[in-house]
C-alpha positions in Angstrom: 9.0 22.1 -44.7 7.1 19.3 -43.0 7.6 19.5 -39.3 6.7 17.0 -36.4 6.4 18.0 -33.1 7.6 14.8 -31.2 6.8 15.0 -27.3 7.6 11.7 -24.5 4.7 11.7 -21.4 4.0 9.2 -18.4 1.4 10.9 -17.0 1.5 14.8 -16.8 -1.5 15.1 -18.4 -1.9 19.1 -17.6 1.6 19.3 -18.6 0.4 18.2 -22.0 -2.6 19.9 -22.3 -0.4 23.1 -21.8 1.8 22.1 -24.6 -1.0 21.3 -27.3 -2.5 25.2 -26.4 0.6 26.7 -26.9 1.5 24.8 -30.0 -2.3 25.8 -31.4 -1.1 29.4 -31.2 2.0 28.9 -33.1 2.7 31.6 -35.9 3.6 28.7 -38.2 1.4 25.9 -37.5 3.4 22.2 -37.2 2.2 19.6 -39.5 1.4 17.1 -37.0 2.0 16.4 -33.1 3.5 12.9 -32.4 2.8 11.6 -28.4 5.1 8.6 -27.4 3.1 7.6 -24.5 4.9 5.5 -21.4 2.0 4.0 -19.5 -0.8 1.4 -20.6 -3.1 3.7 -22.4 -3.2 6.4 -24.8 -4.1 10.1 -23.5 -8.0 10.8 -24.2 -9.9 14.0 -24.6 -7.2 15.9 -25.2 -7.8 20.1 -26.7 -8.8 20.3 -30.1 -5.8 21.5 -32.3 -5.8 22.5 -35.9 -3.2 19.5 -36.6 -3.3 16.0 -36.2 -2.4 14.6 -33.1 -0.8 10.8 -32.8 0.4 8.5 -30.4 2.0 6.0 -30.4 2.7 2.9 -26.9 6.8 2.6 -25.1 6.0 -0.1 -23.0 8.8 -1.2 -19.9 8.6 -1.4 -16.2 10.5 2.0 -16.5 10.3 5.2 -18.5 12.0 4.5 -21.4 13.5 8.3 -22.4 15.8 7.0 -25.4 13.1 4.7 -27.4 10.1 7.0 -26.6 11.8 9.5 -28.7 13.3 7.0 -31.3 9.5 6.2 -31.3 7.9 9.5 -32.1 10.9 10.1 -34.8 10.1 6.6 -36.3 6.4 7.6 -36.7 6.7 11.3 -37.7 6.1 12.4 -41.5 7.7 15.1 -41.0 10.9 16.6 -42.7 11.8 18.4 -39.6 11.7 17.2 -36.1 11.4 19.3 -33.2 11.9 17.7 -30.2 10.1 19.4 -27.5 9.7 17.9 -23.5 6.0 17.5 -22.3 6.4 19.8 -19.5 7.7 22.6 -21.6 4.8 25.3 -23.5 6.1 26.4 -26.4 5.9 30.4 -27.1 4.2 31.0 -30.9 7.4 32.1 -32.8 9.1 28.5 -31.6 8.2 26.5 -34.9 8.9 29.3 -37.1 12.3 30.1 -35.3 13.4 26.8 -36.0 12.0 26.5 -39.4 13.9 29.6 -40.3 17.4 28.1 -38.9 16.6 24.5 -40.2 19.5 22.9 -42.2 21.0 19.5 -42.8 24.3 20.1 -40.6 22.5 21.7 -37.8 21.2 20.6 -34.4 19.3 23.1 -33.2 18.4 24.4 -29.6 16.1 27.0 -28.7 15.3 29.1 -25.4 13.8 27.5 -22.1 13.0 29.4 -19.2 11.6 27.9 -16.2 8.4 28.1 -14.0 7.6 28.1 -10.0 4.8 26.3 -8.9 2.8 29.1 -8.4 2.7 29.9 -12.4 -0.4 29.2 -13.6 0.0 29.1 -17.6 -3.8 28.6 -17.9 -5.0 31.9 -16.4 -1.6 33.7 -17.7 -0.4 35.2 -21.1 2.9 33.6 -23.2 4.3 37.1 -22.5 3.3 37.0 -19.0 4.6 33.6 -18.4 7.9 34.4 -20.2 8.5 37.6 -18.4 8.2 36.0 -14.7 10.1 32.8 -16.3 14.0 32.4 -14.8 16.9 31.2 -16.7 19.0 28.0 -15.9 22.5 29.4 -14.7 23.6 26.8 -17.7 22.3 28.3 -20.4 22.8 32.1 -20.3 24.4 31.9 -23.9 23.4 35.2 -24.8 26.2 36.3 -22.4 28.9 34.8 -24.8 26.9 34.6 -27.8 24.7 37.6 -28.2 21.1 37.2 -29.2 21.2 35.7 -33.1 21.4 32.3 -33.9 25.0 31.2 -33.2 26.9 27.6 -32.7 27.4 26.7 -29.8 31.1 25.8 -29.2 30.6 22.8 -27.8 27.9 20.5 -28.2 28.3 18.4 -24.5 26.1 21.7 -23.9 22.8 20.2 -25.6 19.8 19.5 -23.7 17.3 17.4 -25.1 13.8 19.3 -23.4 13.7 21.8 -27.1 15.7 20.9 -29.7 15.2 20.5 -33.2 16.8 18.9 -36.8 16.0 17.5 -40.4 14.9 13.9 -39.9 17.7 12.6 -41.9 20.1 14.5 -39.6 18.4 13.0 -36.4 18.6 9.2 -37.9 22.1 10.5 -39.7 23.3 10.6 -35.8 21.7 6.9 -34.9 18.7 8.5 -32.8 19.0 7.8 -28.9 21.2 4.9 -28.1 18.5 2.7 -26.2 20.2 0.6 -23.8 19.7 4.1 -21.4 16.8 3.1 -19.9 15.3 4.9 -16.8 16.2 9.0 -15.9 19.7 10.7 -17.3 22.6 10.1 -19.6 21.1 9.5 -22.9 21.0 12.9 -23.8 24.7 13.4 -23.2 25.7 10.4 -25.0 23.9 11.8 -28.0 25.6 14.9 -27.3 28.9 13.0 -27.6 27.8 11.6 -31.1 27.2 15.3 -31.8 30.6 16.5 -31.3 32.1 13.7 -33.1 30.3 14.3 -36.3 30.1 16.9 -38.6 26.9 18.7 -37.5 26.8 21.6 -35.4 24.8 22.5 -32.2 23.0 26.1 -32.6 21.5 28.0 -30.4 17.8 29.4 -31.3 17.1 32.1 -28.8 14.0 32.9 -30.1 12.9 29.3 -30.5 11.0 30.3 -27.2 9.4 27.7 -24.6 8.4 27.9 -20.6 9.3 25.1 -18.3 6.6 24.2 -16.2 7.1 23.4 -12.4 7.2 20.1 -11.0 8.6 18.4 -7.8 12.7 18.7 -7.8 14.9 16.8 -5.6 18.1 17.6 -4.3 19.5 15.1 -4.7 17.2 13.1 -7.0 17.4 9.9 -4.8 14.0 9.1 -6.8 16.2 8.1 -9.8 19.1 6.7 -7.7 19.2 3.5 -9.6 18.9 4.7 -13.1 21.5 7.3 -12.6 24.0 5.0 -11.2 23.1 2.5 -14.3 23.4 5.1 -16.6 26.5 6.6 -15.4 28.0 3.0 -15.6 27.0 2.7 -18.7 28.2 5.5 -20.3 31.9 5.3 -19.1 31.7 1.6 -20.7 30.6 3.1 -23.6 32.8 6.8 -24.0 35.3 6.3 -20.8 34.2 9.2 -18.9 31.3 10.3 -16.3 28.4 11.7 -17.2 25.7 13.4 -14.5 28.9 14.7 -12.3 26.7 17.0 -10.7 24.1 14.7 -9.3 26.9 12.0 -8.5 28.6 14.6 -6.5 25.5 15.1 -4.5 24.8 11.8 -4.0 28.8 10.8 -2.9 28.2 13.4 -0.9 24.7 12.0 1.0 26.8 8.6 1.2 24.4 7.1 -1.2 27.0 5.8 -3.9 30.2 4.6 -4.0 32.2 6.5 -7.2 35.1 4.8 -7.8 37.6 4.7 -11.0 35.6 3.1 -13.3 32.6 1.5 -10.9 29.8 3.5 -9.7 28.2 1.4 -6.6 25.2 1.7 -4.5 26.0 1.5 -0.5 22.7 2.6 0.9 19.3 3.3 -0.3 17.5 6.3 1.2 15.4 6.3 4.1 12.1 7.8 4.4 13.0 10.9 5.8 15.7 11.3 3.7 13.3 11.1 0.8 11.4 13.6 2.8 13.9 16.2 3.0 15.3 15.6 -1.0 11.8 17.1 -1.7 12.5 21.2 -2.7 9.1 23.6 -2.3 7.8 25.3 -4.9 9.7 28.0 -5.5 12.8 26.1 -6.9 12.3 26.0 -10.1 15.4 23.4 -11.3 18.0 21.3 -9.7 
């Protein structure tokens, strides 16, 4: 089957280079690697692959998530989409994991570990990398699941930084709704979409990729505005929350007003506050 790899960047270039290594040492080689790029100009001298590499412009004042990836799918040739965040290095089975679980009523999601900033995924092995990766809390599925590609019960569980489907079942499910502009909640309202249809969430365990480390903020006052738009948004749209977690940080930093059916801003960060959101390096997620 035809497969495009469809990635989303602003910036990150080392993050990117990192992905189009790992995907050159893939045990099943994807047909092509679609970049939907968020920033004036296209990414240049980027590693030679034995694939074609496109890219295609999102423009906006702000990073786009939902249309950069309606973007890649729109020009990918492939059959198969896999889905797969640019600061994530695919391990080599990854494409042929989720080749081999690839059908029409199947959203797929494979494995992501994540890095600390003292990782260095040039000078290190995929093995090495994977073995001093650490697992999201979330996503220990192999605790209820085993190790075999299972459904996942629920599919408010998907995460949109590795996933994969057939074309036809990404464009099936209407893509990303774009009026989520900015950081957070369009994954979860595609989620939503998920569970109401007929296509199932699986998990891919060894549909294998490494998270690479980059700056987290607890809480992420960097994409206070977007959150609180999103959030809105999404109860207009399903009439529940989305984000809880980070909303409950920042109600709790006195940031946002959460009422009913309103989330407000009271007070934008100060400097130091900024400061002190800032984690080191060794936390690897929020």
């Amino acid at each position: 089957m035809t497969t495009s790899i469809c990635t989303i960047a602003r910036g990150r270039e080392s993050h990117l280079r990192h992905l189009i290594n790992g995907m050159t040492r893939q045990t099943i080689a994807p047909t092509e690697l679609v970049i939907a790029h968020m920033q004036p100009d296209p990414f240049a001298e980027l590693p030679n692959t034995n694939f074609p590499v496109r890219q295609v412009q999102v423009g906006g004042s702000r990073p786009r998530l939902a249309a950069a990836r309606n973007a890649a799918a729109s020009t990918a040739m492939g059959k198969a989409l896999i889905f797969l965040d640019v600061d994530c290095i695919p391990l080599p089975g990854l494409v042929e994991a989720y080749l081999d679980a690839m059908a029409v009523d199947r959203c797929l999601m494979g494995e992501t570990r994540y890095l600390a900033e003292d990782h260095r995924p040039g000078t290190m092995t995929s093995e090495a990398l994977w073995g001093v990766s650490e697992q999201h809390p979330a996503r220990r599925f192999e605790d209820v699941l085993g190790r075999g590609i299972r459904r996942i019960p629920l599919a408010t569980e998907f995460w949109s930084l590795s996933f994969a489907l057939t074309t036809e079942t990404f464009w099936g499910l209407g893509g990303f709704d774009e009026i989520f502009e900015g950081y957070g909640g369009e994954d979860t309202d595609f989620a939503v979409r998920l569970d109401q249809s007929d296509i199932g969430l699986h998990w891919v365990p060894n549909a294998r990729a490494v998270h690479q480390w980059h700056a987290v903020e607890k809480p992420p006052l960097t994409h206070l505005e977007d959150i609180v738009r999103n959030a809105n948004l999404f109860r207009q749209k399903h009439g529940s929350w989305c984000m809880d977690y980070w909303l409950n940080q920042l109600v709790e930093g006195g940031f946002i007003d959460w009422g009913d059916d309103l989330i407000e801003i009271v007070r934008y960060p100060s400097a130091n506050e900024r400061k002190a959101a800032r984690c080191d390096g060794s936390v690897r997620f929020s």
